[in-house]
N, C-alpha and C positions, 0 to 999 in steps of 0.2 A: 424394785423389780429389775431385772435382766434386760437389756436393750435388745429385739432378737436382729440376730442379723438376716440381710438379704442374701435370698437362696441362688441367685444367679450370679452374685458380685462372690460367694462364697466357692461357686464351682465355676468361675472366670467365663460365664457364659455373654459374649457381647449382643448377639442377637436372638431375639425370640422365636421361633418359626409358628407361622398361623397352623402350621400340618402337625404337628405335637401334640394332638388331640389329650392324652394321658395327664402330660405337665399343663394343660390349658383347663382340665376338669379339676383338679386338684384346685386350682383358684374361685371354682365358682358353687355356689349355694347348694342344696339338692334341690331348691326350685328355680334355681338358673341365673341369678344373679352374681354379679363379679365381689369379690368379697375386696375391702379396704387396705389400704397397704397399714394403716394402723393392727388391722389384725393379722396377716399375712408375714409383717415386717421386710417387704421390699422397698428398696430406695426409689425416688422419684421416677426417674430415668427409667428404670425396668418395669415399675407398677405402669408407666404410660405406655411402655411396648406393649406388656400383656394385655392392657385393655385395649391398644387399637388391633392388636393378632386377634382376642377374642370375638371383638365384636366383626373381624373379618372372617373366621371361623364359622361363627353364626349366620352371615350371609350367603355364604356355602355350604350354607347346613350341614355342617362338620359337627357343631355342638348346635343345641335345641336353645331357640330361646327362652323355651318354659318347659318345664320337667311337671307333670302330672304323675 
C-alpha cells in the first residue's frame, strides 16, 4: 500500500488555526471523536496541533464534543 501523505506538510501549512472549523471537522468522527493520524496520514507534529486546535475548538464550542 501507498504511504499517504500529510495534508498540511503537502499544502506548506505551518500553523493550525483553532477557527477553521471546516478543516477541524473533516478530522473528526460523525460522533465527534478525533480520528488517528494512522488513518488521516498526518505527520506527528501536525496530528498534535490538530488535536490541541480541536480540542480548543471544543471548549469554545466551535465544534460539539458529541454529535447526536
Amino acid at each position: 500500500m501507498r504511504r499517504k501523505v500529510c495534508r498540511f506538510c503537502a499544502e506548506k501549512v505551518r500553523d493550525i488555526d483553532f477557527k477553521q472549523i471546516q478543516i477541524l471537522r473533516t478530522f473528526t468522527t460523525d460522533t465527534g471523536k478525533i480520528l488517528s493520524a494512522r488513518i488521516t496520514g498526518n505527520c506527528a507534529s501536525h496530528q498534535r496541533q490538530l488535536t490541541r486546535c480541536i480540542k480548543r475548538a471544543r471548549n469554545l464550542a466551535l465544534l460539539p464534543y458529541v454529535s447526536r
